[in-house]
RORO-498925 format. One record per residue (C-alpha): residue in one letter; x, y, z. Coordinates in steps of 0.001 Angstrom, whole numbers, padded with zeros to 6 digits, always signed. Layout:
N
AXYZ ...
//
This chain:
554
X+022743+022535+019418 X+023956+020959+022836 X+022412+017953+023866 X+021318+019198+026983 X+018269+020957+025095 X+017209+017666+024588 X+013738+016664+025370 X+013172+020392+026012 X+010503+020984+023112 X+013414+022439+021126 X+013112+020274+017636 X+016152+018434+018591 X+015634+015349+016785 X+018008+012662+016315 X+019334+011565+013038 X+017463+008850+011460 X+018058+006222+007956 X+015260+007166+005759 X+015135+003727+004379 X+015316+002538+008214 X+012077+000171+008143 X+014498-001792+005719 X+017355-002281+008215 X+014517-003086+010776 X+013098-005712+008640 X+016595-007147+007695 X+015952-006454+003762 X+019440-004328+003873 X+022133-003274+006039 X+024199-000065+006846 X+027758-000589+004729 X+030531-000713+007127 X+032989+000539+006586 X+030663+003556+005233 X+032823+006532+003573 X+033123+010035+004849 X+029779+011158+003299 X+028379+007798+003188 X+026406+007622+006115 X+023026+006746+003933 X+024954+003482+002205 X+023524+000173+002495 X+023898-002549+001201 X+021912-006074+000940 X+021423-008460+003959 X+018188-010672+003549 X+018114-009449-000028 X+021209-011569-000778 X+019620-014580+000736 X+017471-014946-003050 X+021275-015302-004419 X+020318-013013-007838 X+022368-012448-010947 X+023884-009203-011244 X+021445-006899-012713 X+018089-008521-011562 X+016105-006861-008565 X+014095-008493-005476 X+011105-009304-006229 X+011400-009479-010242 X+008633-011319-012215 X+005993-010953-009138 X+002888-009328-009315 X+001296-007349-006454 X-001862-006238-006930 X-002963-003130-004649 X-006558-002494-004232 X-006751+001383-003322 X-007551+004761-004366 X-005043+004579-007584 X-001540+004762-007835 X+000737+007964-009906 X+002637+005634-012097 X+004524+008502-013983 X+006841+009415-010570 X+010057+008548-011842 X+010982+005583-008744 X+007772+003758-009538 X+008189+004208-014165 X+008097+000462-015481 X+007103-001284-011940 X+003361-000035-012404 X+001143-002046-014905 X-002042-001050-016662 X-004632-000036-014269 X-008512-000863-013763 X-010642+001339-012394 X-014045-000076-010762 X-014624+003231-008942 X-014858+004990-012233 X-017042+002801-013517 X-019328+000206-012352 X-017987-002807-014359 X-014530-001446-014691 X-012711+001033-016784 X-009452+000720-018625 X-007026+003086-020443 X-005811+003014-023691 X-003105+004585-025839 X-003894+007291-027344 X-001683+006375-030237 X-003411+003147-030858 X-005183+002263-032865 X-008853+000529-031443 X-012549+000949-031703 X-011813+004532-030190 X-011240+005642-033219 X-014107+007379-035004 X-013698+006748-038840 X-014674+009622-041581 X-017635+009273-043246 X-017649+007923-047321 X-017588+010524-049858 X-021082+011257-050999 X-021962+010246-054699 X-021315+013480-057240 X-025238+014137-057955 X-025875+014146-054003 X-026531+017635-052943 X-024164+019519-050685 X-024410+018097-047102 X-022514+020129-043927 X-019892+017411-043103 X-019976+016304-039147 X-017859+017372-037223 X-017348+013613-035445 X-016204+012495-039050 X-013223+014696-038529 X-012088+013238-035268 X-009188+010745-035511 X-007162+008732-033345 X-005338+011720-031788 X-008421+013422-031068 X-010527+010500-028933 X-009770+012640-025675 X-012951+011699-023363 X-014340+009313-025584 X-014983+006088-024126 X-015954+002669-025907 X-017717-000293-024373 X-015778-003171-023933 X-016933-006186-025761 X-016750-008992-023331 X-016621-008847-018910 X-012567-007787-017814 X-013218-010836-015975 X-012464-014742-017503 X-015373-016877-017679 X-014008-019381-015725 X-013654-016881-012696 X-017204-016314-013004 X-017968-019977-013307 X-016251-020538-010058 X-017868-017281-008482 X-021421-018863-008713 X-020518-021908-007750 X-019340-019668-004715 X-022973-018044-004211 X-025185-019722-000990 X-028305-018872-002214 X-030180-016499-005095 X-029880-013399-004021 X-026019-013867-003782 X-026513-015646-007270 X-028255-012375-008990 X-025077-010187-007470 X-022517-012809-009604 X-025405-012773-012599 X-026260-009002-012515 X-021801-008213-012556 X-021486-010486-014778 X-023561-009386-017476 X-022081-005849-016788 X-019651-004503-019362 X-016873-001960-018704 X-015565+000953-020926 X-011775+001479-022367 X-011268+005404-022189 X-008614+007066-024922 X-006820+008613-022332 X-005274+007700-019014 X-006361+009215-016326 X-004524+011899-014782 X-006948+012047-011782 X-004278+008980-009763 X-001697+010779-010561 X-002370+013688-008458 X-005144+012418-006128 X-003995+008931-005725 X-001609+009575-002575 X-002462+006373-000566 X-002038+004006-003254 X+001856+005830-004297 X+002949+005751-000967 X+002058+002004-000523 X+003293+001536-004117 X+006748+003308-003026 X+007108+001047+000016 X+006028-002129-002179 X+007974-001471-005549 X+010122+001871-005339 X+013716+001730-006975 X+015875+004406-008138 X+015077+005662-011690 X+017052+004331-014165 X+019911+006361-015692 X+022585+006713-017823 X+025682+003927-016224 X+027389+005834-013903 X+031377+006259-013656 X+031729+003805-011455 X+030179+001056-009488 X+027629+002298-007508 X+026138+000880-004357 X+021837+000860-002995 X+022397+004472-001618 X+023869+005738-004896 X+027344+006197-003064 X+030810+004684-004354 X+031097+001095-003000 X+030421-001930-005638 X+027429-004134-004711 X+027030-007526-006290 X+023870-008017-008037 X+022601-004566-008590 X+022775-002913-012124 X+024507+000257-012169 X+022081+001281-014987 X+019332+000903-012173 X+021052+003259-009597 X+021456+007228-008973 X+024312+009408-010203 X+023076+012624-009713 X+025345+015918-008979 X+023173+017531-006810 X+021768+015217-004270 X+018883+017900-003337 X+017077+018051-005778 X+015032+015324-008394 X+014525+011192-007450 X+016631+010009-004470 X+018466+006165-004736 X+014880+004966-002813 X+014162+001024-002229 X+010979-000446-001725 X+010730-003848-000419 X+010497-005965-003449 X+011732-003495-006022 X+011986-005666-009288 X+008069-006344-008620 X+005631-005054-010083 X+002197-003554-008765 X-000816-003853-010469 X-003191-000788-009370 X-007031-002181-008869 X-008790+001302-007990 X-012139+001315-005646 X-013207+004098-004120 X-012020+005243-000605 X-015555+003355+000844 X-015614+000579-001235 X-019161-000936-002113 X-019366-004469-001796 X-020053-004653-005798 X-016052-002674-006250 X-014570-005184-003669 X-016619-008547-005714 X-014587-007458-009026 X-011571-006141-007268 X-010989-009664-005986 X-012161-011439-008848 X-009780-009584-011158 X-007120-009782-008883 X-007454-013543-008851 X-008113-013957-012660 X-004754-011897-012874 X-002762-014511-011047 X-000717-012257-009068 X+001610-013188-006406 X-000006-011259-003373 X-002903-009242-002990 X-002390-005918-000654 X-005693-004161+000592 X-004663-001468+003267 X-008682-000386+003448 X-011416-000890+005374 X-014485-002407+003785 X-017444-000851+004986 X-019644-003403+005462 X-022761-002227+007574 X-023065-005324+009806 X-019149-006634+009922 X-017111-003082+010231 X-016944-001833+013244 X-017034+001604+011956 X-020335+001445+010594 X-023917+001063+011962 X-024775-002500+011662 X-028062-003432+009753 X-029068-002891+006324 X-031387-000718+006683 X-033125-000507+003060 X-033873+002932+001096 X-036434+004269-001468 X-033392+003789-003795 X-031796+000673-002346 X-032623-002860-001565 X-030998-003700+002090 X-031486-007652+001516 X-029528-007083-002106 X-026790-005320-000400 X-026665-007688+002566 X-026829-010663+000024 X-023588-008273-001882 X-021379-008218+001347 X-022118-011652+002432 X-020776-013119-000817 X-017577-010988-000676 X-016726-012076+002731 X-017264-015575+001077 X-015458-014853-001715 X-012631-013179-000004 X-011834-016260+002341 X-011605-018182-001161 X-009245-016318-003142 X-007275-016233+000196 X-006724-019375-000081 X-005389-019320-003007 X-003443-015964-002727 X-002033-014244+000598 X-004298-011219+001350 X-002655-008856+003207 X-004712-006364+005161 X-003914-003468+007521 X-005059-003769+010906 X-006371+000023+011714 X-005404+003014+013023 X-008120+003577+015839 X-005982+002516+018751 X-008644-000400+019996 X-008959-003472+020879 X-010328-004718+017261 X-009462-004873+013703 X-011208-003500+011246 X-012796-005310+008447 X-011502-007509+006591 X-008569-007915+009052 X-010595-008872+011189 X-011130-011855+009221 X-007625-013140+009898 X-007835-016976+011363 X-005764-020024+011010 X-007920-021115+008322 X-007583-018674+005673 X-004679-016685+004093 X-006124-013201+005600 X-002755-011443+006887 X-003420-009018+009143 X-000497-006593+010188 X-000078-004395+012852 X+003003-001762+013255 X+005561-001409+015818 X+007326+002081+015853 X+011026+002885+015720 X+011043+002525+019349 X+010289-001002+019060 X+006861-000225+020634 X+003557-000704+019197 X+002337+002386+017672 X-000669+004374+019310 X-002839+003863+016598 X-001897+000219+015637 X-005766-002038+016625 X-004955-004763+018470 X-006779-008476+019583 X-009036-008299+022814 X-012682-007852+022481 X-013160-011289+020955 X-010536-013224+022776 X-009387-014632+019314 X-006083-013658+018168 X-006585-012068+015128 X-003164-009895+014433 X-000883-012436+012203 X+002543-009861+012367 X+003735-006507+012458 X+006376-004086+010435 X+007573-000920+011218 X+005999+002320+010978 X+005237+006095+012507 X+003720+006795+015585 X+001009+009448+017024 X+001081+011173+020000 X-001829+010116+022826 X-002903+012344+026065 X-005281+010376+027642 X-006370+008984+031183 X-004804+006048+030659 X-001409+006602+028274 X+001261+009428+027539 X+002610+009449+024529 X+004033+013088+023773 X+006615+014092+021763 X+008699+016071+024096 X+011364+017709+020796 X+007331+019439+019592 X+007564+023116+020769 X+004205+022660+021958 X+005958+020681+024709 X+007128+023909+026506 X+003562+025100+026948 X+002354+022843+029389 X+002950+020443+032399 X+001955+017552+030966 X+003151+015524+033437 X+000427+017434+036360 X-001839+014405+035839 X+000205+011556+035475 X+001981+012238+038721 X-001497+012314+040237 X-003175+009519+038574 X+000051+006958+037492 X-000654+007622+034095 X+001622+004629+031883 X+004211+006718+029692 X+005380+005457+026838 X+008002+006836+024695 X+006725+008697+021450 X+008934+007792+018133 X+009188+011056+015311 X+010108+008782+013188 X+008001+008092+010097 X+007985+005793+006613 X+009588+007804+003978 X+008077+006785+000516 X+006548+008456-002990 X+004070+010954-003359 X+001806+012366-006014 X+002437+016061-006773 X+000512+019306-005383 X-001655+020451-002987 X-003848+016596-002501 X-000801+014542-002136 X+001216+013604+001836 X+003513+016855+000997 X+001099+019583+000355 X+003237+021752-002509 X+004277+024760-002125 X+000585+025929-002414 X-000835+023506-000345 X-002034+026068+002961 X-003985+028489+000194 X-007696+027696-001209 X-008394+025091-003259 X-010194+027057-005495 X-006634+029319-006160 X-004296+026478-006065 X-002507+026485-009501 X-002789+023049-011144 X+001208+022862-011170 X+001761+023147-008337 X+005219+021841-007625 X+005749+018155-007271 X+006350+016699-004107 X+007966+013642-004812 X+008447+011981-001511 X+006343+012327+002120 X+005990+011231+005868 X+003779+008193+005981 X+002746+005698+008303 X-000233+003667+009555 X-000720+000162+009321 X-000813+000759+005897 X+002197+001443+005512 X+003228-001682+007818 X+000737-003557+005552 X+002595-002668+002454 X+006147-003947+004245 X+004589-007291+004636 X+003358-007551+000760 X+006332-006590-000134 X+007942-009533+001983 X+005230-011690+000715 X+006533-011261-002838 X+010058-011647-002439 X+009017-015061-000681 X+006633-015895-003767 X+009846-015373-006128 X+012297-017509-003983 X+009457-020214-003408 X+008705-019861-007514 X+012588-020609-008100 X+013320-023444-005755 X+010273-024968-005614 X+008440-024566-009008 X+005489-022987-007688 X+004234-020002-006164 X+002563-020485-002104 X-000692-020469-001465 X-001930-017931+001092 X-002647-020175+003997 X+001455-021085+003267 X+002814-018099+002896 X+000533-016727+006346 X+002075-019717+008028 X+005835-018465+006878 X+005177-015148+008209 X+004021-016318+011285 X+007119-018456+011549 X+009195-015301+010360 X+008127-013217+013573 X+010733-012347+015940 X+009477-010747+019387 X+012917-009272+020173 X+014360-006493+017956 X+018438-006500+017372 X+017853-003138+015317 X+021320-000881+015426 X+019886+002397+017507 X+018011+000192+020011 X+019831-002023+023038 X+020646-005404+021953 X+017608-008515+022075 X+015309-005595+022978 X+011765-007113+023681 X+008683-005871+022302 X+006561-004765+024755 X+002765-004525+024860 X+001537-001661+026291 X-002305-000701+027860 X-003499+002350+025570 X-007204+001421+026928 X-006616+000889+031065 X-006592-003245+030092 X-005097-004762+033260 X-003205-007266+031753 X-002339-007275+028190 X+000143-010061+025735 X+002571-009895+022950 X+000905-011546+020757 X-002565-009471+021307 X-000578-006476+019664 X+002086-007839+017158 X+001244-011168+016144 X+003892-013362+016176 X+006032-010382+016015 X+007946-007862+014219 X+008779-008802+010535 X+012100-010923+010030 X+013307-010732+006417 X+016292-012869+006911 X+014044-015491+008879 X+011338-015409+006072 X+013692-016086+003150 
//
């Protein structure tokens, strides 16, 4: 279509990298000279800074564990980088899934033959069931998922008894090991895969190709990748694309809470995270906390059912607790998508002192996105750096952000009351975060089936691998992603792992508040905008100490 149709509302949208918010961040590069049909190859840039043996991935031996809704570890460019999950929305003290070909205390074992004089009994059915018939059945673990030394250092952690009867009353909790995994991540768990995707995601491994192949599954060697880890598939539209997440020979381990977290999920989130020993901890939530979220009422106002000084006494040790294992591991937290001039919480938590990372996004544009909560109600600066991401469209008093390729943009003069009131305009980016998805009608992709009823939506509906995402989750995930690759290089030259007040204090150094990205002008600057009429307005308000360096990180 001629390019004078652009900006017309006529869907003329310019070609974009779907692995793009990797040649932002520096993790890879477009190969030059790139073939005829090459024009998705890449090949490493900061990524060769860890100087790997051929055959071993970014990121390998690190451990990111993702609080969130649940992760589908069965789609095929996240099988092998997800581990064992725990589930403390399931269950209040945790639930785990085992084999159903193992053998374990799920098992229910047939009753002894009765002595030949007893009279004829009607056998029970239970004494039938075996190991490959357990489905459902749950058994109660013996001892707390949690080490005792964890919990030792937990109420050493309380300030006072009521926060001592939280640690007591969790500890003495016990969780359950079910026979069977549960499906219910795999299909509802869409927030948690597309973070997952962006964190871990690598092309599903495959018979050695032909040839050499290079990151984009193309024809070009590229040292230190296994050809048994990329793509050779004859018909490049359909199945698993050659996708790359940021640290894709990581692994994530899924911690699952519910979408609003009580302050009991988020206590034994943490703690397990921390018992775990894993590399990074990524938590793109909010926790609602009534008196610290902005989101929700403040006050803990008690019920016929609930104690309001308990819960108070619940959320005051986690934001305890949480500064702790911060310390010790680099939490990194999404910023919000509300558009304001706060974080939510625990972002909002971010300081100098602890190793809270909070992460804001900047759009392909090099803008910050609409949605992306910035510093300015407190006067602290609370946003430690931001990664690329989507954008959303604003009409408002104060900012235009519209995208002008939407048909919708033919309908109206949008422009009538900007001329009138100077309106700011600021470019809107269609670009978005391509990652994993779980299949049918719940996941980012809807399914073929996903406009009709729930109630007639076939259970197969078919699998939508990959989606659109975005958010500062999305950003968030970039960042742990970063944060592990660092942990492995820091792990191999230095012995040791960084703590998270270390590794918050690389990022920060890491920030660069000029993009040299390939579709934007060269040294472009990052510039703050006023989504809420502020007057005056900094960089660092809005990005931190800027936009995610790779190649200055590593």
């Amino acid at each position: 279509m001629s390019a004078s149709y652009k900006g017309q509302g006529r869907e003329c949208y310019d070609w974009y990298h779907y692995l793009w918010h990797l040649i932002a961040i520096r993790a890879v590069k477009a190969a030059a000279p790139a073939p005829a049909d090459g024009k998705y190859a890449i090949e490493p840039d900061a990524w060769s800074k860890l100087n790997l043996e051929v055959g071993v991935l970014p990121g390998e031996g690190e451990v990111i564990a993702l609080i969130d809704t649940g992760v589908n570890d069965k789609h095929p460019n996240l099988a092998g980088r997800i581990l064992p999950a725990v589930d403390f929305a399931s269950h209040p003290y945790g639930m785990v899934f085992a084999d159903r070909a193992a053998p374990g205390p799920l098992t229910v074992p047939a009753a002894p033959p009765p002595p030949p004089d007893s009279p004829a009994v009607t056998p029970d059915p239970l004494s039938k069931i075996d190991k490959t018939m357990t489905r459902g059945l749950e058994a109660v673990l013996a001892d707390s998922l949690i080490d005792d030394a964890r919990w030792n250092a937990a109420q050493v952690l309380a300030a006072d008894p009521l926060q001592s009867d939280v640690v007591e009353r969790l500890r003495a909790g016990r969780g359950v090991k079910r026979s069977l995994t549960s499906a219910s991540r795999r299909r509802y768990g869409a927030h948690g895969t597309a973070c997952a995707g962006l964190l871990v995601g690598a092309p599903p491994a495959a018979p050695a190709p032909s040839g050499p192949q290079n990151l984009a599954g193309g024809v070009d060697p590229v040292e230190g990748v296994a050809p048994a880890l990329c793509v050779d598939d004859p018909d490049p539209d359909t199945g698993p694309i050659p996708y790359w997440g940021v640290a894709p020979g990581a692994k994530v381990l899924p911690i699952v809470v519910s979408a609003e977290p009580t302050a009991e999920q988020l206590i034994l989130a943490f703690l397990y995270a921390w018992d775990q020993g894993v590399s990074v901890i990524h938590f793109p939530r909010e926790a609602p906390d009534p008196s610290r979220a902005p989101h929700y009422k403040p006050g803990y106002g008690g019920t016929r059912y609930e104690d309001g000084a308990a819960e108070q006494a619940a959320w005051t040790f986690f934001q305890r607790l949480l500064k702790v294992v911060s310390d010790h591991i680099p939490v990194v937290c999404a910023a919000g998508n509300d558009g304001v001039n706060h974080l939510i919480y625990p972002a909002s938590e971010a300081d100098s002192s602890n190793g809270i990372i909070a992460v804001g996004s900047v759009t392909y544009r090099g803008r910050r996105a609409s949605y992306s909560n910035y510093d300015g109600s407190s006067g602290t600066l609370r946003v430690t750096i931001a990664a690329p991401s989507d954008d959303a469209e604003v009409y408002t008093r104060h900012q235009m952000r519209l995208d002008r390729e939407s048909p919708g943009w033919r309908e109206h003069d949008h422009f009538v009351h900007a001329d009138k009131n100077g309106v700011d305009w600021v470019e809107y980016a269609p670009q978005a975060l391509l990652t994993t998805d779980v299949p049918g009608p719940s996941g980012y992709a809807g399914g073929n089936f996903g406009a009709l009823d729930p109630d007639v939506q076939p259970a197969n509906d078919r699998p939508a691998l990959y989606a659109l995402f975005g958010g500062t989750s999305g950003a968030s995930a970039i960042v742990a992603g970063a944060v592990a690759l660092r942990q492995s290089q820091a792990l191999k030259t230095a012995g040791a792992r960084r703590t998270g007040v270390q590794i918050k204090a690389d990022l920060v150094n890491s920030g660069a508040l000029a993009v040299n990205w390939p579709w934007l002008a060269p040294n472009a600057a990052l510039d703050p905008d006023a989504p809420n009429g502020e007057m005056a307005i900094s960089q660092a308000a809005q990005f931190g100490a800027g936009v995610l360096d790779l190649d200055k990180l590593l």
